[in-house]
Structure formats: C-alpha cells, structure tokens
C-alpha positions as CSV (number, residue, x, y, z in Angstrom):
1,X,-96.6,-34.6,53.7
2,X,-98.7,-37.3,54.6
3,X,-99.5,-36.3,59.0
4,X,-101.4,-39.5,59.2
5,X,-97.6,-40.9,59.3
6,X,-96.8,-39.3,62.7
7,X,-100.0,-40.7,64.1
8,X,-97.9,-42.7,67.1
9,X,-96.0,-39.9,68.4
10,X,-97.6,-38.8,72.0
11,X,-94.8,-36.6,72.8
12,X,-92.3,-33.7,70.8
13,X,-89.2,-32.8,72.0
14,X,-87.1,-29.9,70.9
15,X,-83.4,-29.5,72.4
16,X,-82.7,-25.9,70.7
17,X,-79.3,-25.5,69.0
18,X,-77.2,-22.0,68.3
19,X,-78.2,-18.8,69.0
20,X,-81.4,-17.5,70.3
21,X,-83.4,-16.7,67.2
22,X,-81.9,-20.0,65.6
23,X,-83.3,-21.6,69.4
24,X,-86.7,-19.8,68.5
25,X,-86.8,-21.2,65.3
26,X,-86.3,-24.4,66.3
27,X,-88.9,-24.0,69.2
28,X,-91.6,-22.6,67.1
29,X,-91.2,-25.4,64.2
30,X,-91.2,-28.2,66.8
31,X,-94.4,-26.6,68.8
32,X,-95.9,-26.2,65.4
33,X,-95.3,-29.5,64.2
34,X,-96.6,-31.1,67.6
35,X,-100.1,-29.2,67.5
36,X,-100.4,-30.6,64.0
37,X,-100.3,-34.3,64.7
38,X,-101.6,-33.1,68.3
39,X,-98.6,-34.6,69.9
40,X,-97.5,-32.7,73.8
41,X,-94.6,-29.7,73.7
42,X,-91.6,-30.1,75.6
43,X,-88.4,-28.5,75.2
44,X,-84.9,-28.8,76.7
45,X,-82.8,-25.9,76.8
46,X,-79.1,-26.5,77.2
47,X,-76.9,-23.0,78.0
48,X,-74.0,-23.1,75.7
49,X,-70.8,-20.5,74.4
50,X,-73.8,-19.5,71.6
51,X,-76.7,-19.2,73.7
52,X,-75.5,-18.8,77.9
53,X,-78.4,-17.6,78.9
54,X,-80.9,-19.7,80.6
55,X,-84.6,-20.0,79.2
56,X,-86.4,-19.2,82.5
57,X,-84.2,-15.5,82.3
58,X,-85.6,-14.9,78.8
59,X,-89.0,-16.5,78.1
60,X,-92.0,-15.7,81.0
61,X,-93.0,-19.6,82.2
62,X,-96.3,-18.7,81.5
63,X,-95.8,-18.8,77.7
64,X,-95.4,-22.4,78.1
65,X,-97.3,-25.3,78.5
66,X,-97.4,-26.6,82.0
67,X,-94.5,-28.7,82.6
68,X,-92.6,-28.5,79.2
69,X,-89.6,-27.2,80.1
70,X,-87.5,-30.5,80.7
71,X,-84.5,-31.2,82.4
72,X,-81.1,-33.4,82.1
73,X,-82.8,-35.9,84.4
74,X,-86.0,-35.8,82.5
75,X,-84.6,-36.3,79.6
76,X,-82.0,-39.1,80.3
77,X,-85.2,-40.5,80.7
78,X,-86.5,-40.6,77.7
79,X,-82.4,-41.1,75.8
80,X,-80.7,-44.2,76.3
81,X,-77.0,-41.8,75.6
82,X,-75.9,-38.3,76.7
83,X,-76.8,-35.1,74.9
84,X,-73.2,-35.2,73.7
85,X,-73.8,-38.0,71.9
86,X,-77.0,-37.4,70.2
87,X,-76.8,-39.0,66.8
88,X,-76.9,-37.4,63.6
89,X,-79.6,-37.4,61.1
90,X,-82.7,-39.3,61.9
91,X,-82.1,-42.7,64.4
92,X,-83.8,-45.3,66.3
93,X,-83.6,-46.3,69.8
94,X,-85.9,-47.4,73.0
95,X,-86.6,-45.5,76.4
96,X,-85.9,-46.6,79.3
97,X,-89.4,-47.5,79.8
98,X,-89.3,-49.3,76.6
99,X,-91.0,-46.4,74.7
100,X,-90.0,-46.6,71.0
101,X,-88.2,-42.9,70.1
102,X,-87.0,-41.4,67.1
103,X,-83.9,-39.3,67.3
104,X,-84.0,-36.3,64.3
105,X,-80.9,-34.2,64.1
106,X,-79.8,-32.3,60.3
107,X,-76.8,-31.0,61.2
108,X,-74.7,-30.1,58.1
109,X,-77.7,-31.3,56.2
110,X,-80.6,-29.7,58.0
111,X,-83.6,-30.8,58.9
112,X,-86.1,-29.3,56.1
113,X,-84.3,-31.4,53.4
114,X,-84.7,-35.0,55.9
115,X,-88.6,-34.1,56.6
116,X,-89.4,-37.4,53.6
117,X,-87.0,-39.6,54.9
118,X,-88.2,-38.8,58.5
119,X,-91.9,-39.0,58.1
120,X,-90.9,-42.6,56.3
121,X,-89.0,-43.9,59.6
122,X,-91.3,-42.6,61.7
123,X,-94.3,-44.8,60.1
124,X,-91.9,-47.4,60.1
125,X,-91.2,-47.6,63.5
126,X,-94.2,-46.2,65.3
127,X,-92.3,-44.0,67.6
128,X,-94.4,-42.9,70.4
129,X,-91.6,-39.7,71.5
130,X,-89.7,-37.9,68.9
131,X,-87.0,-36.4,70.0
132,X,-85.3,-33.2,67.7
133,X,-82.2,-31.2,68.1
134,X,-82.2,-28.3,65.8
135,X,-81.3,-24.5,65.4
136,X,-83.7,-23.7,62.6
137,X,-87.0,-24.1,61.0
138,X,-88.5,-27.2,59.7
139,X,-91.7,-28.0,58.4
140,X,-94.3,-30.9,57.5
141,X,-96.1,-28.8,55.1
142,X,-93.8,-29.7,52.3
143,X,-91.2,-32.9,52.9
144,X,-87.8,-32.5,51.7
145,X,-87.3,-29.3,50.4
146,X,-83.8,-27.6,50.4
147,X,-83.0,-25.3,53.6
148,X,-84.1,-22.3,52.7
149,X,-87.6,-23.3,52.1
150,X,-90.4,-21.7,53.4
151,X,-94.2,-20.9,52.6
152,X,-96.6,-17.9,53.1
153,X,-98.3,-20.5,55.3
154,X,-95.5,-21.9,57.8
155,X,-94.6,-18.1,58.2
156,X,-98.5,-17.1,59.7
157,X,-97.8,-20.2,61.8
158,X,-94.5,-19.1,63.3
159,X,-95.7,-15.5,63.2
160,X,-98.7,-16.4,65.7
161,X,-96.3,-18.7,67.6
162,X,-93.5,-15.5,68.2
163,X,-97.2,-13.4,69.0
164,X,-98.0,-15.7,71.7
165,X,-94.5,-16.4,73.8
166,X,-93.7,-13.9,75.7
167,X,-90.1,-13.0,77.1
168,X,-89.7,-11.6,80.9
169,X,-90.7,-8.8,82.1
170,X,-87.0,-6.7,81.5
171,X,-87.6,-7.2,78.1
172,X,-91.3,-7.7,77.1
173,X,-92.1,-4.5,79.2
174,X,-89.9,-2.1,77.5
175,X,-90.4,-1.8,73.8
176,X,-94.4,-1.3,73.4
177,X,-93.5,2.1,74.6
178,X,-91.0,2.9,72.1
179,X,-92.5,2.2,69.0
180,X,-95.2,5.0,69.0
181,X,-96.2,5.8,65.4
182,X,-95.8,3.4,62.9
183,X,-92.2,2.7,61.7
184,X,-90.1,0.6,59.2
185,X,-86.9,-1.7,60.5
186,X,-83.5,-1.8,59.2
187,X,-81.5,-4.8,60.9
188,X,-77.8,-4.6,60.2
189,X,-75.2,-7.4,60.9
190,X,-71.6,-7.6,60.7
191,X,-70.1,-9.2,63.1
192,X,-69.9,-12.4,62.1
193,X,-71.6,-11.6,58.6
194,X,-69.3,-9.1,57.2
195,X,-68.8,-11.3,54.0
196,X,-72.2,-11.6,53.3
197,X,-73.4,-8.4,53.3
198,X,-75.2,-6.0,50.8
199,X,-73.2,-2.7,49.7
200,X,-74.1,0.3,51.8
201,X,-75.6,1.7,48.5
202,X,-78.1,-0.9,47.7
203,X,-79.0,-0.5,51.9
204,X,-79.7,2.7,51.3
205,X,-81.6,2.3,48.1
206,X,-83.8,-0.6,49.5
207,X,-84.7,2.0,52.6
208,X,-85.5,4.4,50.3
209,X,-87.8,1.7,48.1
210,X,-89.8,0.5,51.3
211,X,-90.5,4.0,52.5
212,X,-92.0,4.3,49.3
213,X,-93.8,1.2,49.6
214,X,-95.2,1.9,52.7
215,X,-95.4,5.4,53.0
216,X,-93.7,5.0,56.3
217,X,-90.4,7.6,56.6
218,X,-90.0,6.8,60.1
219,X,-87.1,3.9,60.5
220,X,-86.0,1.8,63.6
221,X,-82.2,0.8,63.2
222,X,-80.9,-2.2,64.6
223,X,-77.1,-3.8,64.7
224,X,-74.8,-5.8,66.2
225,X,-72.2,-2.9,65.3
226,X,-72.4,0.3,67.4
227,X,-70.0,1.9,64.6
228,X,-72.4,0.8,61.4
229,X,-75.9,1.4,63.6
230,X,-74.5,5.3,64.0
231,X,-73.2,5.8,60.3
232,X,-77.0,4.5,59.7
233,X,-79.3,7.0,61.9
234,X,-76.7,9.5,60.0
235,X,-77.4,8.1,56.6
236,X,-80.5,8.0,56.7
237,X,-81.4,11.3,58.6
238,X,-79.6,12.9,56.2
239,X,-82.2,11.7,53.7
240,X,-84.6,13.1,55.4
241,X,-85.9,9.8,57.4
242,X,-86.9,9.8,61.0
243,X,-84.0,6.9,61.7
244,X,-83.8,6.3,65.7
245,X,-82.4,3.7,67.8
246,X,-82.4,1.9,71.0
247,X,-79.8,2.9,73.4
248,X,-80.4,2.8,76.8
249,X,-79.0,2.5,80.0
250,X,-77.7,-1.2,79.6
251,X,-80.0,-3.4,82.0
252,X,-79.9,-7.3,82.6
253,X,-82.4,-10.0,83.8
254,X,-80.4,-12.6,86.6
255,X,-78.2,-14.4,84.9
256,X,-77.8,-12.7,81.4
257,X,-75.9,-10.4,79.5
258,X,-77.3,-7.1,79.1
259,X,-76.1,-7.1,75.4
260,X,-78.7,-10.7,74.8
261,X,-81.4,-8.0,76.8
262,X,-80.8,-5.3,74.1
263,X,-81.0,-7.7,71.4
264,X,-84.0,-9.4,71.9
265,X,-85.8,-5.8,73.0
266,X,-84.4,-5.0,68.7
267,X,-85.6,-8.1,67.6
268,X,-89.3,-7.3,69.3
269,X,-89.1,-3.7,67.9
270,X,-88.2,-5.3,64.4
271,X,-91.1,-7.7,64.9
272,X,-93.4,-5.0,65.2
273,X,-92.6,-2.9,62.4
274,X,-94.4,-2.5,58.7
275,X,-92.0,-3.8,56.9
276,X,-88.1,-3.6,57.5
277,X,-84.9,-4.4,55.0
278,X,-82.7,-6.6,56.5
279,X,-79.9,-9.2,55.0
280,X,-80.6,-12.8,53.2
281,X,-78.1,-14.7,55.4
282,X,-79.4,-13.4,59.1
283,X,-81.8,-15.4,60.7
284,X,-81.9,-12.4,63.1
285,X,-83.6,-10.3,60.5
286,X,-85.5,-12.9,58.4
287,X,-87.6,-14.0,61.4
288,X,-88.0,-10.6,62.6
289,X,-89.8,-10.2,59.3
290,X,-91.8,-13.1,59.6
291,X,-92.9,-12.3,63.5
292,X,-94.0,-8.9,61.7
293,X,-96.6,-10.2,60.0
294,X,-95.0,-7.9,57.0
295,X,-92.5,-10.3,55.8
296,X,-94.0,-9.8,52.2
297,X,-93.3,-5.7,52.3
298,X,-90.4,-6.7,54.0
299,X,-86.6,-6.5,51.8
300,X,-83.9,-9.2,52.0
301,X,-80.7,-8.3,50.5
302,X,-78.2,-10.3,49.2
303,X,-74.5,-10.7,49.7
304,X,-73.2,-8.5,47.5
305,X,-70.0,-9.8,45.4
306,X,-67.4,-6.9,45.5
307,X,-68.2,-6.8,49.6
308,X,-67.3,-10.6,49.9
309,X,-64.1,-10.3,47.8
310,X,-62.8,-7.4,49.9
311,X,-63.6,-8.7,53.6
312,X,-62.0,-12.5,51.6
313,X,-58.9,-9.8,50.3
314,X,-59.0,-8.2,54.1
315,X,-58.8,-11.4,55.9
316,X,-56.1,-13.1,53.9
317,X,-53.9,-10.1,54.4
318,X,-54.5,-10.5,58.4
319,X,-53.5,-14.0,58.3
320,X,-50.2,-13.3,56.3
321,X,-49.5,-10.6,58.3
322,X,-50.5,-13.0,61.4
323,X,-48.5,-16.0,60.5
324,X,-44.8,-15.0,61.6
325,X,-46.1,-14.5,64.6
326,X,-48.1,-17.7,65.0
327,X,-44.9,-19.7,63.4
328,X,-42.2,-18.3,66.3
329,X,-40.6,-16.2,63.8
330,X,-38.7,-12.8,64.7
331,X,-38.3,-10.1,62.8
C-alpha cells in the first residue's frame, strides 16, 4: 500500500461500530493507521443496543490522546449529514469549514477488502479529515485483501495498542491479581454463536494439545454461558487440569452493566495468557489472542459441521412449533 497516498490527511476519525471488542478493533486499526501516515486520533463513541455503555465508564481518559474523544457537536462539524446517515462504502463530501473529507464505511463488504479503492480516492481527492465507521480491523499494510486477513505484523501493532489503553479502575485493577502462575485460556461462546461452534470433543482435544505445547496445565475458562463455563472447569478438572474461573461478586462502573464489567475483566485475563483455544468466528477470542502476544501458540477452532446442522435442525423445529402461535391459530 502505497502511504505516500494518505499524505493530505491531518486528522483520523473512528466512529466504532458493534460490540466492544469489535469497537476495539476498530479503534486500534484507525489509531494504527493514523500514527502511520502521522495523521491526529480522534474517536467518537456512540452508545447503542450492542455497545450501551459509554467510553469514559470503560477506557481510563488517560489512555487517550488529549482531546480525542469527540462529540455529536464536534463532529457535525466536520459531516455535512447526521450519523444516521453516514454513507456507505468510501464517499466524498466538504466540512463546514470547507475542509475536503473522505467518508469510509464497509458495511456488508468490510473495510479490509475497500483499503485499494480507498487509498485511490483518497489521492484523488486530497482529503485533509478522513472520517471511518467500522466494527473491525483494517489495515494499510496489505490493500484489499478479503476480511479475514491479517499478518504477524498488524497483530504486534494491535497487540501494543490493547498493551497501552487502559480500562478504569473497576476493571483494570482487578485481574493482575488473579492470574498468579502462568496459565492457558479457553474462551467459549454460545450465545449468539451456537452454530458455529466446534464439538465439545475437538475442545477438549485442542486443550489437551496446547497444554502440551506449552507445558502449561493450568487453564482460565471464559464464556458467555454460565451452563457451558461450569461443564468446562468440570471437563477439564477431570483431566487432571487446574481449569478456574472468574466469578465474583458482580460489581459495575457508573453507568454499565456489571455483565460488560465481567467481560472485559475475561477478555484481560485471556489477554494475558500463554496461549488459549478459542473459536474461528469470535472476535472476542481472536483478539484476546492477539492482545496476548501468543496468538501463534494460540488454537482457533472451526465450526464444526454436525454442530451447525443440529442447532439449523433445533431452530427450525422452534419456529414450526412457534408459528401457530404467531399466525392466531388455536389449538
């Protein structure tokens, strides 16, 4: 990617989309992408049903450059149109001081596989503020690349960036006394992954392959699924690991749920493991790996096929059984 091309921008500005690890993605990529072409960092959170916390509740200012946390006013600024209307793909427009701005934006397409087209308009039009909103990780390293790109290189840049931000106090302050000795991480989700998850036996056999590995046979479990995360420390101690878990009182920080409070405490335990098995489709557990610095030790499973058939079979015989109901029939 040529960087010369982005040699007009002055300013970067992330508006973080989806959940909090995909907002962190997206923050990281646009900080990283700003310090190369040594444009300024600013970012403007909006609270939505996927991410209601606010950012001053879960990242310490201090992690921050001085004044980059925007606002609605600062930013209606810079956009000549609401957030709600904020273009797809990669756009043109003018500030209302006449700044030139491009808009970037990959929605179904993402932004990895636009990073060509956008350096191109960018040295076409000589933006001097480019504006992205984004709930993943991009990169200049290698233009347009399919989504799930990534190098060895962009992940030691996003690794030091996760290193360096730190989250408040009811967070940041509680898990460097939990890890102790050394320990692997197993991140589980379900919830809203349940078809695209690995069988419990190949789980279990890529635990047993990383304590091998590593020598490690201590294991930190992690899961959106209180059910699954106990079946786990179970499993697992029955195989003679040292599986634990997080489960405290549950706290909260102003303003957020105490559930967001546990999960990013995981996500900072995960990030500090030597080397963790976690599932291909989770961002959760895929940049956990990468803030590790052991994403290379580290296992991703993939969906496995019989799983995805039988939550597909499950779900179809919930929405037959469902349907009377929804249609106003009696029976």
């Amino acid at each position: 990617m040529d960087i010369a091309a982005f040699d007009s921008v002055e300013h970067v500005v992330v508006i973080p989309r989806n959940g909090y690890i995909n907002r962190l993605q997206a923050m990281a990529s646009s900080a990283i992408l700003a310090n190369e072409i040594s444009a300024s960092f600013r970012v403007l959170w909006e609270s939505d049903l996927a991410a209601p916390a606010p950012i001053e509740s879960l990242i310490a200012a201090e992690s921050l450059p001085q004044g980059a946390v925007l606002d609605q006013e600062d930013l209606g600024e810079i956009l000549p149109f609401r957030i709600d209307e904020f273009p797809q793909y990669i756009s043109r427009c003018e500030s209302n001081q006449g700044d030139r701005v491009v808009t970037f934006a990959g929605q179904d397409r993402g932004e990895q596989p636009l990073m060509g087209e956008l350096s191109q308009v960018v040295k076409q039009w000589r933006p001097k503020i480019l504006v992205i909103a984004a709930g993943g990780r991009f990169s200049l390293e290698a233009g347009s690349q399919p989504v799930t790109w990534d190098s060895p290189m962009f992940r030691a840049l996003r690794m030091s960036w996760y290193d360096a931000v730190n989250f408040v106090p009811e967070i940041d302050s509680t898990w460097p006394e939990l890890l102790g000795q050394p320990s692997l991480g197993l991140h589980l989700r379900y919830s809203d992954r349940s078809h695209q998850t690995p069988s419990r036996r190949e789980v279990l056999r890529a635990v047993r392959t990383l304590v091998e590995r590593t020598g490690v046979n201590r294991v930190f479990i992690a899961s959106d699924s209180t059910r699954e995360r106990e079946r786990w420390l179970s499993t697992l101690g029955n195989n003679g690991l040292d599986a634990w878990s997080y489960s405290p009182k549950l706290v909260s920080t102003p303003k957020v749920n105490p559930a967001v409070v546990m999960a990013l405490i995981d996500w900072r335990i995960l990030g500090k493991t030597a080397g963790s098995v976690f599932f291909t489709e989770s961002s959760y557990g895929y940049e956990a790996a990468v803030a590790s610095g052991n994403f290379e030790t580290s296992l991703a499973l993939d969906t496995n096929q019989f799983v995805r058939l039988r939550v597909g079979v499950s779900n179809h015989m919930k929405n037959l059984a469902g349907a009377p109901k929804r249609r106003g029939w009696r029976l």
